[in-house]
N, C-alpha and C positions, 0 to 999 in steps of 0.2 A: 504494500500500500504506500505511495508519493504523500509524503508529508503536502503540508497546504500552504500553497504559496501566498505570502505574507504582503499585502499592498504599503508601499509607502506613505508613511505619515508624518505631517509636518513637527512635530511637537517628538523631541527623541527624550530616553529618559534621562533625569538630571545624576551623573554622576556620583556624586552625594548622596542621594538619596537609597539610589540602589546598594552603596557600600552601609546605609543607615539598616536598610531591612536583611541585607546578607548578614550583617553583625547582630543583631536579633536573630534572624534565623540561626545561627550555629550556637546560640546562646538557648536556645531552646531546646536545639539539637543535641549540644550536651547535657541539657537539663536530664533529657527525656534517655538520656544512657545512662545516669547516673543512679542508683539503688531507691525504690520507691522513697522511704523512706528521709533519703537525704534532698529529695528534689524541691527546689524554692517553690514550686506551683502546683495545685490539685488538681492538672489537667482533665481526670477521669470527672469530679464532683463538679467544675465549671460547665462541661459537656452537658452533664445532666442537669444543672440547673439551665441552661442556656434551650434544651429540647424543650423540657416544660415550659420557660417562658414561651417559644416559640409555637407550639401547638396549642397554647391557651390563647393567642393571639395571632391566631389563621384568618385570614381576609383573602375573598379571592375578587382583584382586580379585575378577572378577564382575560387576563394576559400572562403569557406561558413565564417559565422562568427562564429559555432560552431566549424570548425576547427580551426582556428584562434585561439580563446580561450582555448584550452587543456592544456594549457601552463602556463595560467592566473593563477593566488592566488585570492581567496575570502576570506572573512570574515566573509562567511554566515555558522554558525554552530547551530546544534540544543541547544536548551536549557537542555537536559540531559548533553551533551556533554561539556558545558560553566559549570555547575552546578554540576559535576558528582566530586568527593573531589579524585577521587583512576581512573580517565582515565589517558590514557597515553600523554604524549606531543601533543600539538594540532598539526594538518595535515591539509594540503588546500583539502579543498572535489572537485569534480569534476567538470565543470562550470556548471549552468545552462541555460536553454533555455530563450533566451531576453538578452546573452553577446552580446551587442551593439558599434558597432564605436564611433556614436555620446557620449554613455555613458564615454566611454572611453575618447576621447576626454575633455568630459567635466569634467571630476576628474582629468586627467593632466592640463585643465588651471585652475582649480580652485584649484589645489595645485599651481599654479603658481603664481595665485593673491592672496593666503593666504601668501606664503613665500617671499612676495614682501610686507606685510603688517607689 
């Protein structure tokens, strides 16, 4: 299967900010290697309080959550593309199938409870 060719966008991501969310990410990343016990954050217990919020406050606009998302920025790039030393400015690719409310929901409160830490 040919990956999906990715349209040029004006607006490339800001340098800075990308080394801001990879440094959280690997900060998470070792969180989540580290012995339940010792990990700064209750990932399992936020999950579950973040489902409950989320299905007690189900509205349906009409509108799929693949449309919804067309809009979204991801993170998700191939490894040529992170690895490649002569590509062009990285570009948000286009969302995939499983853009979720709930997910969404749960990386705004869990940027909420990080930036509150």
């Amino acid at each position: 299967m040919k990956s999906p060719k990715l349209k040029p966008r004006a607006k490339f991501v800001n340098e800075e900010d990308l080394n801001d969310v990879l440094c959280e990410f690997d900060a998470v990343m070792e969180d989540f290697t580290s012995p339940v016990e010792k990990r700064h954050f209750r990932y399992d217990e936020h999950l579950k309080t973040m489902k409950r919020r989320s299905s007690a406050s189900v509205s349906d606009s009409g509108i799929s959550d693949s449309e919804k998302s067309l809009n979204r920025n991801s993170f998700s790039f191939s490894d040529e593309r992170l690895n490649s030393t002569n590509s062009p400015p990285l570009m948000s690719p286009k969302p995939k199938l499983g853009d979720t409310k709930e997910l969404e929901d749960f990386i705004a409160d869990l940027d909420r409870t990080l930036e509150s830490m």
